[in-house]
PAVEXDREN-920291 format. One record per atom (N, C-alpha, C, O, CB): residue number from 1; atom name; x, y, z. Coordinates in Angstrom, 3 decimals. Glycine has a CB too. Layout:
PAVEXDREN-920291
<NUM, "CA", <X, Y, Z>>,
...
end
This chain:
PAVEXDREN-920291
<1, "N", <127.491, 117.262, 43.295>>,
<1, "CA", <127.521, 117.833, 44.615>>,
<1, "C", <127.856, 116.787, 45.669>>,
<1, "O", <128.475, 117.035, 46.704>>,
<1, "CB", <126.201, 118.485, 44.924>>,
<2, "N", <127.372, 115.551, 45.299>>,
<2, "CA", <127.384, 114.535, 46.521>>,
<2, "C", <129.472, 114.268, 46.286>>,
<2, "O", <130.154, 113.978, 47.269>>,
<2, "CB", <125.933, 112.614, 46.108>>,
<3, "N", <129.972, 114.406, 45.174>>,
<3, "CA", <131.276, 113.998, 44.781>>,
<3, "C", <132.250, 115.228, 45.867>>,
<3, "O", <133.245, 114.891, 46.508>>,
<3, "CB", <131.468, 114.149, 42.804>>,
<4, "N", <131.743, 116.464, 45.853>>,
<4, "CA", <132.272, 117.690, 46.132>>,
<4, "C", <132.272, 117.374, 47.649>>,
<4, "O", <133.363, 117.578, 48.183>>,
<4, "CB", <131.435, 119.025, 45.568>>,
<5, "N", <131.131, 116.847, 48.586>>,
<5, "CA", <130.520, 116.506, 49.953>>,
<5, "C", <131.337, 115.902, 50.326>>,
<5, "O", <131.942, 116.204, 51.355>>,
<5, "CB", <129.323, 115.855, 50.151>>,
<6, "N", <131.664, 114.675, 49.485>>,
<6, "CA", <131.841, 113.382, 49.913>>,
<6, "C", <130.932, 111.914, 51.008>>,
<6, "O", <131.024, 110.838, 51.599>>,
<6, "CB", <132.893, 113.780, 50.399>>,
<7, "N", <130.000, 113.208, 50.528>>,
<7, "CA", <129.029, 112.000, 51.235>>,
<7, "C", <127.704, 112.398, 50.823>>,
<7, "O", <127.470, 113.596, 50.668>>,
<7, "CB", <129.067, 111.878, 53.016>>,
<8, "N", <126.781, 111.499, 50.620>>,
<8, "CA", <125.351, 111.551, 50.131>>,
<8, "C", <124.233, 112.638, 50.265>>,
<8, "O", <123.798, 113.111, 51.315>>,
<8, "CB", <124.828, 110.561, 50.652>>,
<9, "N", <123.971, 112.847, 49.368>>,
<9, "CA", <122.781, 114.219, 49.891>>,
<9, "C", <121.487, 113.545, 50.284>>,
<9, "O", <121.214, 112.360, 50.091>>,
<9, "CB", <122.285, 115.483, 48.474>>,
<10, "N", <120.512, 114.717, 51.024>>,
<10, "CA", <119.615, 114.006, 51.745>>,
<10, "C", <118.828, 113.670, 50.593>>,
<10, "O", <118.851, 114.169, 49.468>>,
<10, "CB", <118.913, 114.716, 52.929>>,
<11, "N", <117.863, 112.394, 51.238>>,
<11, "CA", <116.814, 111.718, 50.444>>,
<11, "C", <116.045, 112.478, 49.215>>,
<11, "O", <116.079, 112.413, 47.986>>,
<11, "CB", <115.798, 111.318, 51.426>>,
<12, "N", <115.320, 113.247, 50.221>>,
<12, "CA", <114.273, 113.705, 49.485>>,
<12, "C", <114.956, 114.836, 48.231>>,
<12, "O", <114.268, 115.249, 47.296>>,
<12, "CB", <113.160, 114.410, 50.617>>,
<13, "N", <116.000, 115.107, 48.379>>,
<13, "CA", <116.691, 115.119, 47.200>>,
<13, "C", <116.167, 115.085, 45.705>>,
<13, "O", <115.613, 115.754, 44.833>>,
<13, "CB", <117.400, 114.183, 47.350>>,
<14, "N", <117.021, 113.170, 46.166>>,
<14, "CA", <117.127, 112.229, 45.276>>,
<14, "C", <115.868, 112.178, 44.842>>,
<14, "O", <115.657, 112.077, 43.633>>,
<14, "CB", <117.657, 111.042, 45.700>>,
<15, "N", <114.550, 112.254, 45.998>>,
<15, "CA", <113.297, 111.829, 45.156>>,
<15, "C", <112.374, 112.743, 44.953>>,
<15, "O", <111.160, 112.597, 45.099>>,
<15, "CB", <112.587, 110.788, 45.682>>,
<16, "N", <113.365, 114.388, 44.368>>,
<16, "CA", <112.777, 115.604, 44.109>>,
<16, "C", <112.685, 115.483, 42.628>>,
<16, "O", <111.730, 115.929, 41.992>>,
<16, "CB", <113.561, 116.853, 44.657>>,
<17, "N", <113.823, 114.796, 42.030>>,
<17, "CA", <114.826, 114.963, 40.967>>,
<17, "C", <114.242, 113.685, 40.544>>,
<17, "O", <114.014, 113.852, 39.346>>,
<17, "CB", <116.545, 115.138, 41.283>>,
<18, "N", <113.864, 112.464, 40.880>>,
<18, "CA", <113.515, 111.662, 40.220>>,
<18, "C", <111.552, 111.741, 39.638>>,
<18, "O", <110.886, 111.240, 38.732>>,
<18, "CB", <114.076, 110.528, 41.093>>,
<19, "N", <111.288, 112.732, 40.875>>,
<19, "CA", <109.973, 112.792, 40.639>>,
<19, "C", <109.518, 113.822, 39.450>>,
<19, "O", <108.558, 113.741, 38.683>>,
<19, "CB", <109.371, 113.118, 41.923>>,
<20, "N", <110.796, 115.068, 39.589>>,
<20, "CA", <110.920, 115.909, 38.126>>,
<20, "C", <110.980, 114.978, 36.749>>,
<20, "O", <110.317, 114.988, 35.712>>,
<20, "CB", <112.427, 116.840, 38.135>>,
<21, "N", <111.878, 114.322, 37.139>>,
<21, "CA", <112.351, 113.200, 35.703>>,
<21, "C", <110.841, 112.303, 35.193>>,
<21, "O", <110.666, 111.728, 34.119>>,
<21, "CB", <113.852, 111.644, 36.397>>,
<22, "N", <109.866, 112.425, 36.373>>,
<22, "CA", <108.825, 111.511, 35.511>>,
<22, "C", <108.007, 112.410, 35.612>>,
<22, "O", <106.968, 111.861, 35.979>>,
<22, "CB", <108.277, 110.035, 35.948>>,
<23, "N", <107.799, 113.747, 35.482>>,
<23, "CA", <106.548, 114.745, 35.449>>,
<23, "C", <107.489, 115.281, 33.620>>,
<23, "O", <106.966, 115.790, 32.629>>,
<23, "CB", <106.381, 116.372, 37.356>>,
<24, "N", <108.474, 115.011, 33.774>>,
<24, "CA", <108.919, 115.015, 32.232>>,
<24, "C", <108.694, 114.260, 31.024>>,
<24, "O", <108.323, 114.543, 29.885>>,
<24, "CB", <109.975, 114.910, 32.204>>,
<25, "N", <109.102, 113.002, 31.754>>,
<25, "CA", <108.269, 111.848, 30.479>>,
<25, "C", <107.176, 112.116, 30.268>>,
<25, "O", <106.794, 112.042, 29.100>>,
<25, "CB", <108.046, 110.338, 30.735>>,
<26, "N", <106.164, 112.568, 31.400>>,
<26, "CA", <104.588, 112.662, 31.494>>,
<26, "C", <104.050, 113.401, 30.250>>,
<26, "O", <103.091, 113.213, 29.501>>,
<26, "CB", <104.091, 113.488, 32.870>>,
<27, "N", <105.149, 114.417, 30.326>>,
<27, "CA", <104.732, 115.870, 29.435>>,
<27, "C", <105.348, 115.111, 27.509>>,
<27, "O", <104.891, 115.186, 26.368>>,
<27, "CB", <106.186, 117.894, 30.306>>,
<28, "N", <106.155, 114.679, 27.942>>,
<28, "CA", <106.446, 114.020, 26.689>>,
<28, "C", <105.485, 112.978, 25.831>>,
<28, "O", <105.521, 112.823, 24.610>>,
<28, "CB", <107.561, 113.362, 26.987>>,
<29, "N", <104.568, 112.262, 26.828>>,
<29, "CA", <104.160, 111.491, 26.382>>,
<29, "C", <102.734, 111.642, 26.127>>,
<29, "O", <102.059, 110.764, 25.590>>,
<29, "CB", <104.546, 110.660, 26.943>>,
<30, "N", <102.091, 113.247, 26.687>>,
<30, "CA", <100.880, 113.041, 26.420>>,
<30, "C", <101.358, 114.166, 25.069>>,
<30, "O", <100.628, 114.080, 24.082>>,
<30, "CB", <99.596, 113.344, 27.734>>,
<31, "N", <102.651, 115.306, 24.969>>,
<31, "CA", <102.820, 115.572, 23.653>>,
<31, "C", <102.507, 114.376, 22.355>>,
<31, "O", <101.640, 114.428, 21.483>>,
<31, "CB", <104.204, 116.003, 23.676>>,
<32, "N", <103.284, 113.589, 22.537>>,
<32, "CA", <103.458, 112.467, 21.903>>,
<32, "C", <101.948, 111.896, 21.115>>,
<32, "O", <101.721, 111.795, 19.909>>,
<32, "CB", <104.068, 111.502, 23.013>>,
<33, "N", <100.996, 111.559, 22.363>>,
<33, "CA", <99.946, 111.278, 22.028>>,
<33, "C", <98.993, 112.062, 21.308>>,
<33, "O", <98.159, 111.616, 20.521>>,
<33, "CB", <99.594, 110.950, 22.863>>,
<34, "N", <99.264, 113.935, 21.804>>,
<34, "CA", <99.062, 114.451, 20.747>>,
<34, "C", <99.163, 114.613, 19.350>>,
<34, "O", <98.123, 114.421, 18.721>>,
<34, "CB", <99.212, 114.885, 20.951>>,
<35, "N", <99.932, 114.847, 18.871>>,
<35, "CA", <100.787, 114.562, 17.791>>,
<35, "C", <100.205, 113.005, 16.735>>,
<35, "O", <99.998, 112.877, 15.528>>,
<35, "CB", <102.393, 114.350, 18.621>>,
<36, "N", <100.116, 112.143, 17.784>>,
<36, "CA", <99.892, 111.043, 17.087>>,
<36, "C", <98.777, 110.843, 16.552>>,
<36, "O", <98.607, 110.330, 15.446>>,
<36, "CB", <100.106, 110.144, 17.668>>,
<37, "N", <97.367, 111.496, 17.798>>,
<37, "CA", <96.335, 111.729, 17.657>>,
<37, "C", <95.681, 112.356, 16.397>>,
<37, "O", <94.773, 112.019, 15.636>>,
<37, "CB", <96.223, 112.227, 18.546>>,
<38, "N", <96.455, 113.319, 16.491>>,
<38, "CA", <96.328, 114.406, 15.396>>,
<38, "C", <96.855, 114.213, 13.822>>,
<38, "O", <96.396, 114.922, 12.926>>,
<38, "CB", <97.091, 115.579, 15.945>>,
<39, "N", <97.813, 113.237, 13.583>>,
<39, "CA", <98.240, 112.566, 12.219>>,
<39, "C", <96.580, 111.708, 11.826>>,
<39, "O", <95.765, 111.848, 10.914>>,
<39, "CB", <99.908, 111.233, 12.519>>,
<40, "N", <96.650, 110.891, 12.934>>,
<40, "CA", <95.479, 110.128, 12.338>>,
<40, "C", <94.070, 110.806, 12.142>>,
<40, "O", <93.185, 110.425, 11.376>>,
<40, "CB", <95.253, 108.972, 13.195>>,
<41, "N", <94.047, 111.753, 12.883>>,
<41, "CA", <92.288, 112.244, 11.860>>,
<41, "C", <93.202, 113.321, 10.810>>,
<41, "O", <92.725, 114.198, 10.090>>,
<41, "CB", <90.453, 113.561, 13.211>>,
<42, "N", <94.267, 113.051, 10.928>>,
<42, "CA", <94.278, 113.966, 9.725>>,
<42, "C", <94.411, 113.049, 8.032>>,
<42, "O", <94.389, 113.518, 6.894>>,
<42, "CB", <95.758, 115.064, 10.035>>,
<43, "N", <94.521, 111.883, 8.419>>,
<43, "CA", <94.664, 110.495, 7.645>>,
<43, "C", <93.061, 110.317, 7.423>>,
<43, "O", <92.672, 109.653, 6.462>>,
<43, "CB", <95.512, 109.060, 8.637>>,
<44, "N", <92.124, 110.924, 8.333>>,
<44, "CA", <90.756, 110.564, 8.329>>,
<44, "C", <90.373, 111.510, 7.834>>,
<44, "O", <89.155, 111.681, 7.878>>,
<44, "CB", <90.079, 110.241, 9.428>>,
<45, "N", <91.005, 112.283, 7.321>>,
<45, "CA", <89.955, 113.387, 6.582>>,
<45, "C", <89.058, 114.257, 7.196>>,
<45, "O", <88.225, 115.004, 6.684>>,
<45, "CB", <89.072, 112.781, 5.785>>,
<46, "N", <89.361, 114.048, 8.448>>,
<46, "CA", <89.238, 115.264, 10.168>>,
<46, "C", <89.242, 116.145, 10.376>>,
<46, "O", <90.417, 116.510, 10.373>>,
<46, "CB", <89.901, 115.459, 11.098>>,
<47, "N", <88.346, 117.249, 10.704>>,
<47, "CA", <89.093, 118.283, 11.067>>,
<47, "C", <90.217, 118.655, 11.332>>,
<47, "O", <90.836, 117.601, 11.481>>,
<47, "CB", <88.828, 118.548, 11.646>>,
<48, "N", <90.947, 119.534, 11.502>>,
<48, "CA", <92.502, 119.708, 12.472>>,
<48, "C", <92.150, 120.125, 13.658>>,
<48, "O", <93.038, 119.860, 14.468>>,
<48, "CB", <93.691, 120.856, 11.967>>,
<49, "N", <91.047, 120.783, 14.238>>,
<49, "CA", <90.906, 120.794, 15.700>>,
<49, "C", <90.886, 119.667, 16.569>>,
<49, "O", <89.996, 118.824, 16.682>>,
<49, "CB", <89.872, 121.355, 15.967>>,
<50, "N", <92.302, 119.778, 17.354>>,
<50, "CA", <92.623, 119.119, 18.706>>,
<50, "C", <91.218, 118.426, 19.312>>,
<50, "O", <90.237, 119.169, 19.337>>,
<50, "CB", <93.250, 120.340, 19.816>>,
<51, "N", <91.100, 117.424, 19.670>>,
<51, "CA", <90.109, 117.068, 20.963>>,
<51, "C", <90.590, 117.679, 22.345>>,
<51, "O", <91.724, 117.585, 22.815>>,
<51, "CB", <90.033, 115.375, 21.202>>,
<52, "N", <89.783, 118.154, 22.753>>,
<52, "CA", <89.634, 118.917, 23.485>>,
<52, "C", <90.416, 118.120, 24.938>>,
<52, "O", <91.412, 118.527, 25.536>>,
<52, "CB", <88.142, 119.321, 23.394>>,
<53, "N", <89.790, 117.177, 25.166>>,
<53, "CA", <91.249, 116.096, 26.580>>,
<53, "C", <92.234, 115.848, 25.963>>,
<53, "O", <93.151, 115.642, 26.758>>,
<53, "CB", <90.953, 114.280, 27.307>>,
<54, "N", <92.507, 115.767, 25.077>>,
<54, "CA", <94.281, 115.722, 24.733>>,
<54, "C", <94.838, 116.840, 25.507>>,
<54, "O", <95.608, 116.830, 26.467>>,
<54, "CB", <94.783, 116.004, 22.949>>,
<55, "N", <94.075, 118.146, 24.652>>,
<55, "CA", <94.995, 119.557, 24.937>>,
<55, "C", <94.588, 119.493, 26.509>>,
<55, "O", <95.584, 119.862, 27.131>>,
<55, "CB", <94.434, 121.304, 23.948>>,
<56, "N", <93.588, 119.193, 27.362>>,
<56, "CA", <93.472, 119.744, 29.099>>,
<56, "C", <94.335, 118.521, 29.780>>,
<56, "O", <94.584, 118.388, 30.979>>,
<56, "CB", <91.484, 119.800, 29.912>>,
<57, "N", <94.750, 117.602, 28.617>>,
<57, "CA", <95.763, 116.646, 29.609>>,
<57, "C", <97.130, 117.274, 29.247>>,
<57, "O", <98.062, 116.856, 29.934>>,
<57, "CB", <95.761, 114.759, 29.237>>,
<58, "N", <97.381, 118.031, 28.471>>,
<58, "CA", <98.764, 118.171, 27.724>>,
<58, "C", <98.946, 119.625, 28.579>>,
<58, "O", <99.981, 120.267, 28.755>>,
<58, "CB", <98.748, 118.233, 25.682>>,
<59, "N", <98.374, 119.745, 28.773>>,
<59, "CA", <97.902, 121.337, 30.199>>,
<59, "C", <98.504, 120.774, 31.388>>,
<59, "O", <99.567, 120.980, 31.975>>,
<59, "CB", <95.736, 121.718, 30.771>>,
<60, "N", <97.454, 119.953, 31.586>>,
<60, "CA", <97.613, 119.612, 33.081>>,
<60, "C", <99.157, 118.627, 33.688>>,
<60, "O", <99.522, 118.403, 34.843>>,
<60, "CB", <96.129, 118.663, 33.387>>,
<61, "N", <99.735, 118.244, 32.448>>,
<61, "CA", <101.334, 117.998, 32.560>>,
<61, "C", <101.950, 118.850, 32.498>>,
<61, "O", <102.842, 118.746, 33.340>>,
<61, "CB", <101.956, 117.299, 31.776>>,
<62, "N", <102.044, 119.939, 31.821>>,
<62, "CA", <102.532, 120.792, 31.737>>,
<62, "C", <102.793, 122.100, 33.103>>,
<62, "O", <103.750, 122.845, 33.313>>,
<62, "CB", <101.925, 120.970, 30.707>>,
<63, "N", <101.535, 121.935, 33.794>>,
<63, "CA", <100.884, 122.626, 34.882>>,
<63, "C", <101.918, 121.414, 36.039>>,
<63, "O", <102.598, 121.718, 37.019>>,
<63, "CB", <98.721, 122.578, 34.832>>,
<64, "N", <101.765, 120.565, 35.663>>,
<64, "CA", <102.690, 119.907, 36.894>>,
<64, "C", <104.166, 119.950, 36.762>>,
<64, "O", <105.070, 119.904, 37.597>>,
<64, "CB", <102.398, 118.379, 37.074>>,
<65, "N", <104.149, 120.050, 35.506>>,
<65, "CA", <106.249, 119.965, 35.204>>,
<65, "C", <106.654, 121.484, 36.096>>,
<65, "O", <107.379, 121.442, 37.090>>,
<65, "CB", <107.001, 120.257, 32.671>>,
<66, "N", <105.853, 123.254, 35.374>>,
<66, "CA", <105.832, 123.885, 36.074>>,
<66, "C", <106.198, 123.726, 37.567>>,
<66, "O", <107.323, 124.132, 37.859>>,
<66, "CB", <105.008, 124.161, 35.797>>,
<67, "N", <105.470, 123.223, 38.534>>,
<67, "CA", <105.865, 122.958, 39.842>>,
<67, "C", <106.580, 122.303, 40.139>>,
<67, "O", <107.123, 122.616, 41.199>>,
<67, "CB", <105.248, 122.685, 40.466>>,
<68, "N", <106.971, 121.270, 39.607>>,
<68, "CA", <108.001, 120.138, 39.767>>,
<68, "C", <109.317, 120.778, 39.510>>,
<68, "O", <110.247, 120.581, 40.291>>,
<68, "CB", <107.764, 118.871, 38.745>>,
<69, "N", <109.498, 121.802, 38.089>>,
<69, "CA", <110.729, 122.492, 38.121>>,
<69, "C", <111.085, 123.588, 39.297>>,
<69, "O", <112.139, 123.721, 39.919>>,
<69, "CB", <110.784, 123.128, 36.860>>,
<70, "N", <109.791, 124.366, 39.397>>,
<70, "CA", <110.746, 124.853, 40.557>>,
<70, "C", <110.634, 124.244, 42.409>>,
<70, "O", <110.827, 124.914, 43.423>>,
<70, "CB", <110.412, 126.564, 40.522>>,
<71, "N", <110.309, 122.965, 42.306>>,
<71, "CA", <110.492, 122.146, 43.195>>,
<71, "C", <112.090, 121.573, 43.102>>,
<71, "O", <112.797, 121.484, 44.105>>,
<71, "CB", <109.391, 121.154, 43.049>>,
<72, "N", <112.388, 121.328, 42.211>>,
<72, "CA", <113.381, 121.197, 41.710>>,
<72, "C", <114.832, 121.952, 42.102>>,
<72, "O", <115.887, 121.706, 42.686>>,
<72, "CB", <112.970, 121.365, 40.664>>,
<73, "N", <114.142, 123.072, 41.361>>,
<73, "CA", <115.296, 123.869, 41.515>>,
<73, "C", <115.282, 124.694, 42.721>>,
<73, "O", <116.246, 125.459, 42.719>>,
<73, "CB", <115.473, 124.687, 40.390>>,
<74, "N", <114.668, 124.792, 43.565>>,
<74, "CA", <114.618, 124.820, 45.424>>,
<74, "C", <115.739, 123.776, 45.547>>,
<74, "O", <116.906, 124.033, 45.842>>,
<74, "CB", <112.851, 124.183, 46.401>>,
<75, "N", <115.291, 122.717, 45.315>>,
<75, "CA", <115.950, 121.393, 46.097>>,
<75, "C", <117.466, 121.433, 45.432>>,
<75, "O", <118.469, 121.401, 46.145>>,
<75, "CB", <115.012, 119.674, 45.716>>,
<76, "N", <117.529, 121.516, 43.811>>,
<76, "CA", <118.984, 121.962, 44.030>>,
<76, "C", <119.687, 123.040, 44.439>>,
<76, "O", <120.899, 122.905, 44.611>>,
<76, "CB", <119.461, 121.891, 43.203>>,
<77, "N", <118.966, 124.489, 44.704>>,
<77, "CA", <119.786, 125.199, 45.672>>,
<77, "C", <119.981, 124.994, 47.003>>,
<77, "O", <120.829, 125.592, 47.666>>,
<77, "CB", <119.480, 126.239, 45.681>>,
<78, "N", <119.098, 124.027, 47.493>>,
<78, "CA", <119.313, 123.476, 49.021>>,
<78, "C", <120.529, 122.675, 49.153>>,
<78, "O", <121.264, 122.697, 50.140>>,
<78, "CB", <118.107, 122.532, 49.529>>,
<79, "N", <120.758, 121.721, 47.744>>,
<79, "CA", <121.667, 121.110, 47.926>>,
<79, "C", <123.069, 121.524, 47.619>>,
<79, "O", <123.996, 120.871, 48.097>>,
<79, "CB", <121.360, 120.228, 47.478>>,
<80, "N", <123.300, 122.585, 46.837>>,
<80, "CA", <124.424, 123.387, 46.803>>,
<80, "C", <124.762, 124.206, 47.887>>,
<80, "O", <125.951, 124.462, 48.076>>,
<80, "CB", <124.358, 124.116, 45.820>>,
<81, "N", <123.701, 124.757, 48.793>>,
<81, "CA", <124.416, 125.624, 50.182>>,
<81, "C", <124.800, 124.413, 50.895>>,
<81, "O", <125.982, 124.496, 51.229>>,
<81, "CB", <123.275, 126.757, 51.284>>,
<82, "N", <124.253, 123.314, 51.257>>,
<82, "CA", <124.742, 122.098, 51.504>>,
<82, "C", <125.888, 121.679, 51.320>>,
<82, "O", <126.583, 120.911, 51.985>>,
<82, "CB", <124.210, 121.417, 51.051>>,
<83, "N", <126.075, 122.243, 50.332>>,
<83, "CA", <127.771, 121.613, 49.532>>,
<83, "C", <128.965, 123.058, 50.182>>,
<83, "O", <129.878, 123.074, 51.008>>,
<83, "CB", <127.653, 121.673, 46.859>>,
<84, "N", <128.551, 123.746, 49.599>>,
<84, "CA", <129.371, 124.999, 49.685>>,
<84, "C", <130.312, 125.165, 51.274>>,
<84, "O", <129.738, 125.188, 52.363>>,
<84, "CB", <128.175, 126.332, 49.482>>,
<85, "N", <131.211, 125.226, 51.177>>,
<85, "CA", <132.038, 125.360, 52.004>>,
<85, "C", <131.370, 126.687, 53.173>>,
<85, "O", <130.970, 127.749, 52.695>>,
<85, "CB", <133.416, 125.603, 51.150>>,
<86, "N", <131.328, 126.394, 54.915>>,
<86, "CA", <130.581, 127.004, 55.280>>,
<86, "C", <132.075, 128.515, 55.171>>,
<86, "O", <131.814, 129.668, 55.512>>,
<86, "CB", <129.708, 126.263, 56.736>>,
end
């Protein structure tokens, strides 16, 4: 869009889209920790039930990506009427 403009879109934009990009890793990484969590008591001879803060952290990223996407995707339709030829 900024190529189509020819000139820069506003800030907060940029730091709608970057703040989406790390409410993503977030969600990735407490998956991750799940997962990892969960190999090893299963190596321990563990139950398979989840601990219980894994899953309300793997929530509560999830609960933020939610808002962040459609924070997101506000901010890129702001920035496409922006673009769009009036």
């Amino acid at each position: 869009m900024e190529r189509l403009r020819s000139s820069p879109l506003h800030a907060n934009i940029a730091t709608a889209l970057d703040k989406h990009l790390e409410v993503i890793h977030l969600v990735q990484a407490r998956r991750k920790d799940e997962i990892v969590n969960a190999s090893n008591r299963q190596r321990q001879g563990a139950a398979r039930c989840p601990d219980d803060r894994e899953v309300f952290a793997l929530a509560l990223a999830v609960k933020e990506m939610s808002l962040s996407t459609r924070r997101a995707r506000t901010t890129l339709w702001c920035a496409l009427q922006m673009t769009l030829p009036k």
